[in-house]
N, C-alpha and C positions, 0 to 999 in steps of 0.2 A: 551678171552673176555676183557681182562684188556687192550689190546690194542687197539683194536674197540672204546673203552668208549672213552681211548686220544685220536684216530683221531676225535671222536665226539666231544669230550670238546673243541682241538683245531680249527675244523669246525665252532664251532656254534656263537662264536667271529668274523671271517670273514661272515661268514652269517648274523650275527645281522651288523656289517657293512656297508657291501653290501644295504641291507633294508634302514641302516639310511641315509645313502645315497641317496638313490631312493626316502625317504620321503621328503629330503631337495629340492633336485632337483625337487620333486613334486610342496613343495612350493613354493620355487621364483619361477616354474613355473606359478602356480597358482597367484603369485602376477605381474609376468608380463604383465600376462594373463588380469589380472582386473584393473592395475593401469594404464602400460604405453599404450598410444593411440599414434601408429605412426601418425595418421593424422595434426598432429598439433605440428608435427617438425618444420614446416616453418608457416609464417602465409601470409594471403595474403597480395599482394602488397600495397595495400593502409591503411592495418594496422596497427597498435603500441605496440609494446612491452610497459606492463607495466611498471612504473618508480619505483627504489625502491622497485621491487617485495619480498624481502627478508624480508620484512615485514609480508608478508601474510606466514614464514613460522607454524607458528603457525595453521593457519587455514587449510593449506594445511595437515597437519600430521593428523586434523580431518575427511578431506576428505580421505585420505590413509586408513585410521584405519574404516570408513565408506565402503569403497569399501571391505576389507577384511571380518567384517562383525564384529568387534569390536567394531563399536560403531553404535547405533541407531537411532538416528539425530543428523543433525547438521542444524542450522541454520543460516540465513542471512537477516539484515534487510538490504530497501532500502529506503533513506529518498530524499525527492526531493522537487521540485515545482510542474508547472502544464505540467511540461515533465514526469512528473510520478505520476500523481493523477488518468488521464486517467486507466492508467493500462498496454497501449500498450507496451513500452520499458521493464517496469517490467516482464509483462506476460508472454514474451515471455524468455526473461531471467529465472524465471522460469520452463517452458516450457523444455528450453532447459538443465537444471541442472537436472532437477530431471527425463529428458530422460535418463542423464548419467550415476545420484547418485542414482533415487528413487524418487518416489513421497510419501513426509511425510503428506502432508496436501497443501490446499489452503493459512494458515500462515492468518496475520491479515486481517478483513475486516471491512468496516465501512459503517452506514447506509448514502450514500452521498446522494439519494433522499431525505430523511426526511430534508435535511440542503439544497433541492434546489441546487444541483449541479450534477458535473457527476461523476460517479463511474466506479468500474472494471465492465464486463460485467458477469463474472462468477457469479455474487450472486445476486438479486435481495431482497428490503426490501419493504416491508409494515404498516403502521400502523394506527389504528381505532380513531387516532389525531394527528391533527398537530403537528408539531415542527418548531422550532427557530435554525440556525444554524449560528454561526461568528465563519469566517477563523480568525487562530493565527494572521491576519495582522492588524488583528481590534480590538483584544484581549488583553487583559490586565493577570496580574496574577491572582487577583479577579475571572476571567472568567473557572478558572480552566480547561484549554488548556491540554487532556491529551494526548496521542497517536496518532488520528487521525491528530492533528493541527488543530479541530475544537471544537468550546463551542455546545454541542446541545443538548437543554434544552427544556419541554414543559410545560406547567403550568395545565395540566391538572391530575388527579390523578386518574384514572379510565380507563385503556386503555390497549391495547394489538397491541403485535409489532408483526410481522414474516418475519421468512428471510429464500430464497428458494435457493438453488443451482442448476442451468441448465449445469452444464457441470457432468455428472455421476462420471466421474475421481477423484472430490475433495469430494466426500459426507465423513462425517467426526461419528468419533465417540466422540473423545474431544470437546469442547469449552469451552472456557475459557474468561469471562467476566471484562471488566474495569469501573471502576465508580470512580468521584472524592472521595476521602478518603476511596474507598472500603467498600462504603457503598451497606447493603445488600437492595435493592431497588425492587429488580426484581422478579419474580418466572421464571424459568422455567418448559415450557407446551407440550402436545402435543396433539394434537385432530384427528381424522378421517371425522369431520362434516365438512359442508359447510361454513365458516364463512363470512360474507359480510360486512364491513364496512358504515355508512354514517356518514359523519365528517362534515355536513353541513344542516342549515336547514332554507328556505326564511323566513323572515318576509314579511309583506305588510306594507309600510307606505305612509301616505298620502300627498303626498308636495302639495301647492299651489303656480300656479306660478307667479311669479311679472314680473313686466313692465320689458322687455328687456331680457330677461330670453329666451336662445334656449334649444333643446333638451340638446347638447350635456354639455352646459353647469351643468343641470341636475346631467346628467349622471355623471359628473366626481363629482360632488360634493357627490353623493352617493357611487361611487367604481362599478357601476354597468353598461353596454354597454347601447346604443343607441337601440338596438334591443332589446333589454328586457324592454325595457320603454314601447316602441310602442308594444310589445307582450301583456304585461300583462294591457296594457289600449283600444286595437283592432284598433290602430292607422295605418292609412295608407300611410299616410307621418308624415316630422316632421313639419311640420307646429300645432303650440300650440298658443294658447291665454291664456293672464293676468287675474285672477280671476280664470279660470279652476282648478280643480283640478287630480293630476294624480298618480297613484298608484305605489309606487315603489318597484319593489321584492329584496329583500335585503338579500345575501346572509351572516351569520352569523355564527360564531363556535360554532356547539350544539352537539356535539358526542354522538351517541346512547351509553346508557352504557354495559359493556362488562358482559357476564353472563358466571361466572365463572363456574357456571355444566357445561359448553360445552365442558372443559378444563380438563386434567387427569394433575392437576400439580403434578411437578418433585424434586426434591432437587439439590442445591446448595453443593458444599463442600468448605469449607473457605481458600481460600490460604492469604498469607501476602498481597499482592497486587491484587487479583482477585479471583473470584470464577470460577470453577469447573463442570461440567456435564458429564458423561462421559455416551456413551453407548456402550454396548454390540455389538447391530446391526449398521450399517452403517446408517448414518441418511442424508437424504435431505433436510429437514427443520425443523425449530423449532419454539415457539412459544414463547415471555417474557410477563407477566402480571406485571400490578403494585402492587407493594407491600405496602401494607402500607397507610397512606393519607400524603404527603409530599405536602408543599408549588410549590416546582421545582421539576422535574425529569433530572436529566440528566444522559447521556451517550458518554463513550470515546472509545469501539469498540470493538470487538472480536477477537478470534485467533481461527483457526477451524485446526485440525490434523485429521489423521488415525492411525489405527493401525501398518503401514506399517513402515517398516526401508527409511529410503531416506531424502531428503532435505526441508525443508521448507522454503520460500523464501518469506519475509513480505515487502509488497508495501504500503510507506506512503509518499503520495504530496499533497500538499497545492498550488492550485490557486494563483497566486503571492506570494508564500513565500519568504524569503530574509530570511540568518542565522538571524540576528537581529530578524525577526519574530519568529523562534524557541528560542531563545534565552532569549526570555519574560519572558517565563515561566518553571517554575520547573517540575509542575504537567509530563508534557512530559519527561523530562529527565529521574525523576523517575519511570517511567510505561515503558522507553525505556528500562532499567535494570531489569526490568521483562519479560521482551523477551528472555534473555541470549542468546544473538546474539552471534555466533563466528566469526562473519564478520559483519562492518558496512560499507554501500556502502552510498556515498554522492553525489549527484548531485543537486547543486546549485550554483549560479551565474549571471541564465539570467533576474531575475529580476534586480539583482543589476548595469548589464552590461546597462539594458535601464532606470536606474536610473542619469547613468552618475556617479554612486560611485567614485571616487580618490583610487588606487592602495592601499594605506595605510590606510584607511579608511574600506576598503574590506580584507585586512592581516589584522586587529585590529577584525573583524566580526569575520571571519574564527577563528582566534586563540582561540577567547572567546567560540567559538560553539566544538572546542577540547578537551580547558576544560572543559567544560560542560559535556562530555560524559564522560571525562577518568576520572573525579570524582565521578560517577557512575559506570565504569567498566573500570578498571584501563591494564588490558590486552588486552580486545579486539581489534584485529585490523581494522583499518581503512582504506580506500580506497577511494580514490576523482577520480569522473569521471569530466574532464572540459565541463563549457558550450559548447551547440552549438552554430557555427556560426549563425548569424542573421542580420536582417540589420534593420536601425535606419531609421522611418517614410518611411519604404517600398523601399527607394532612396539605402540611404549612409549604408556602413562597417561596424558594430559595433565592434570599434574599442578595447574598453574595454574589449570582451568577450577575444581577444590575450591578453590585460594584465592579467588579471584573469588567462588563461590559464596557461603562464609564471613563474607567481607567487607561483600559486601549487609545480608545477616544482620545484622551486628552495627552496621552504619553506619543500619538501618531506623528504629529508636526517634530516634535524635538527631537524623537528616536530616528526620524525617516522610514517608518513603514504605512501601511495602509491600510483598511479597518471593513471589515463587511459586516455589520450589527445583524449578525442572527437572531440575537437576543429580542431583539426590537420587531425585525420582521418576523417573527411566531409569535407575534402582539404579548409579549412580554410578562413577566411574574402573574400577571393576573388573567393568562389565556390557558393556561394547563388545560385546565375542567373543560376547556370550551375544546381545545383541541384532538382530549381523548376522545369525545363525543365525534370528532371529526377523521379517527381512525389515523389521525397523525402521531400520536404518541404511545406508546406501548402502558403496557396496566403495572407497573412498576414507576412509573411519571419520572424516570432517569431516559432511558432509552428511547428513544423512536421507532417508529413504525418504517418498515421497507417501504413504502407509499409516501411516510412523512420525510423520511432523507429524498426521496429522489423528488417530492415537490421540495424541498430546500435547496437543494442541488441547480433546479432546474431556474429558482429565482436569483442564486447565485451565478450562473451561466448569463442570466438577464443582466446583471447587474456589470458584471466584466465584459458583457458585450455594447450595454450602455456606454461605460467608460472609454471603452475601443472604438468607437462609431462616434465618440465627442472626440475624440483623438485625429481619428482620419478626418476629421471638416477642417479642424483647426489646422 
């Protein structure tokens, strides 16, 4: 028996061996398995390798550590002009990340209807009163410009917002709320009733009209159509006579008030820079009442997540933005450092390109808009994607977006960021013509085509997936 035990005792040493072996090799299987993507060995011919990719090692270890299942998001903001306010380039970038990493949430959204412009398609806003909204280009600091790049404020104190999500995929259980100074302004609500909005209510008033006096003249002096003159007086042309009197219907802001029984409000929980909601169940939409009776209301935007492990990918452009116009203001920086971005993506330029800016002039911009972040988030890394090409009064090259380009380029190594030449891959100053023809670029030769951002997008996705896949070998 005593010698059975030693063949056992010296067995069970190469046995447990054997195992740890088979477990190691389990792993790096398992991490080949989920990290490295042959596909994106090579990248396609008219692509570009990132510049200074050895920047993004940091961001990349979070994606690594993501895929294995050690870490539960990671995020990225995207800051832009109006190549990324739409949504298309972002969305689909997106899209395409968190097909790879995980879908963590939809990431920042902002009410752009209320401010009268255009937003992502994925969220739709409502609200039972108007608002006021200025782009950061018309902004001042006063304006307290936070996240979105927009001031948007209503003066009314009695109202109820909602914002619906149509795509199933992002409905969220987090949101997370921004207001200038964090202040608590808001309730959040949720109802099952039918709620209708009227944000408007005619007056009648009675003008008399004087010698010389036509319809339409009228009309603009009131704000009010040519056809509503004649509707609401049973005019059948506009011939009018001096002495007559004519009724005018005058549309006015009178918001019915909002009845708060209709609403099961919710609580807020306090963070340093934003409040809080969280549910249990996957939500679609939500409901904010006003809190309070305040002179102004304003709002800087939301964050909406899941429960899910994966990527969250925050899309923020401003209609003509130029660095200079981020740059205004603090209130943004600060509230950008409450995102804890492990990647910030920049795409800005082409305002400044059809400005005519001087190369130094746009390196003095840029540098200021560097430090601005990394005095708020001193590790994050950075990534500049260049303008696109475009062309000046529809004719001529815009020449400037290649200095701009250049300039990235060569400022990459000394600043410490990282460079994806857009410029380059849309075959550059002398592809415009060839590109419209290719349904890539919109007939104003400033804007893109929804098909040209999301093939850009998509060779962009190429390109950080190249650099991530030279990453995991090494």
């Amino acid at each position: 028996m005593l010698k059975i035990h030693k063949i056992i005792i010296l067995i069970l040493p190469l046995i447990s061996g054997i195992l740890s072996a088979q477990t190691y090799q389990a792993e790096i299987s398992e991490i080949e398995k989920l990290s490295v993507d042959e596909n994106f060995v090579k990248l396609s011919p008219q692509n570009k390798e990132l510049q200074n990719e050895e920047i993004l090692k940091v961001f990349f270890e979070k994606l690594y550590d993501l895929d294995l299942g050690k870490k539960d998001k990671v995020r990225i903001v995207h800051i832009g002009d109006s190549h990324i306010q739409a949504g298309f380039f972002t969305g689909k970038n997106r899209e395409n990340f968190q097909e790879r990493f995980g879908n963590a949430g939809l990431g920042f959204v902002f009410p752009h209807a209320l401010a009268n412009t255009n937003g992502i398609k994925e969220v739709s806003f409502s609200s039972s009163v108007p608002w006021k909204g200025k782009r950061n280009i018309f902004a001042q600091e006063i304006d307290s410009v936070g996240l979105s790049g927009f001031n948007l404020t209503t003066k009314f104190n009695d109202f109820a917002v909602n914002f619906k999500i149509k795509d199933e995929k992002y409905y969220f259980n987090t949101i997370k709320l921004f207001t200038p100074k964090s202040a608590k302004i808001y309730s959040p609500a949720k109802t099952d009733l039918p709620i209708s909005f009227q944000k408007y209510t005619v007056e009648k008033k009675t003008h008399l009209i004087k010698s010389g006096e036509a319809l339409s003249i009228i009309a603009q002096k009131y704000g009010v159509s040519i056809a509503q003159i004649k509707k609401a007086n049973n005019l059948h042309s506009n011939a009018i006579r001096a002495g007559d009197k004519l009724i005018i219907p005058i549309k006015t802001e009178k918001p019915q008030p909002i009845n708060k029984a209709d609403f099961e409000i919710l609580e807020f929980n306090k963070n340093q820079d934003f409040y809080t909601y969280y549910s249990e169940k996957p939500l679609e939409n939500i409901w904010f009442l006003s809190n309070g009776n305040k002179e102004k209301y304003a709002l800087n935007g939301f964050i909406l997540e899941n429960d899910q492990p994966g990527i969250i990918y925050h899309s923020i452009g401003v209609n003509g933005a130029r660095f200079a116009d981020y740059n205004k203001t603090s209130l943004f920086f600060k509230q950008l450092k409450a995102l804890e971005p492990d990647l910030i993506i920049i795409s800005l330029g082409t305002n400044e390109a059809h400005d005519n800016l001087k190369e130094e002039k746009y390196k003095e911009r840029v540098l200021t808009f560097i430090e601005n972040i990394r005095e708020m988030q001193t590790e994050t890394p950075i990534l500049f994607t260049t303008p696109p090409p475009s062309l000046l009064k529809r004719k001529f090259p815009n020449t400037y977006e290649e200095v701009y380009a250049n300039c990235l380029k060569n400022l990459s190594a000394k600043e410490n960021f990282a460079v994806w030449d857009l410029f380059s891959v849309l075959g550059g100053k002398t592809a415009v013509q060839e590109n419209r023809l290719k349904g890539i670029i919109s007939k104003d030769f400033v804007h893109y085509s929804e098909k040209g951002y999301q093939y850009s997008a998509d060779l962009f996705t190429e390109a950080m997936m190249h650099a991530f896949y030279l990453y995991t070998k090494n």
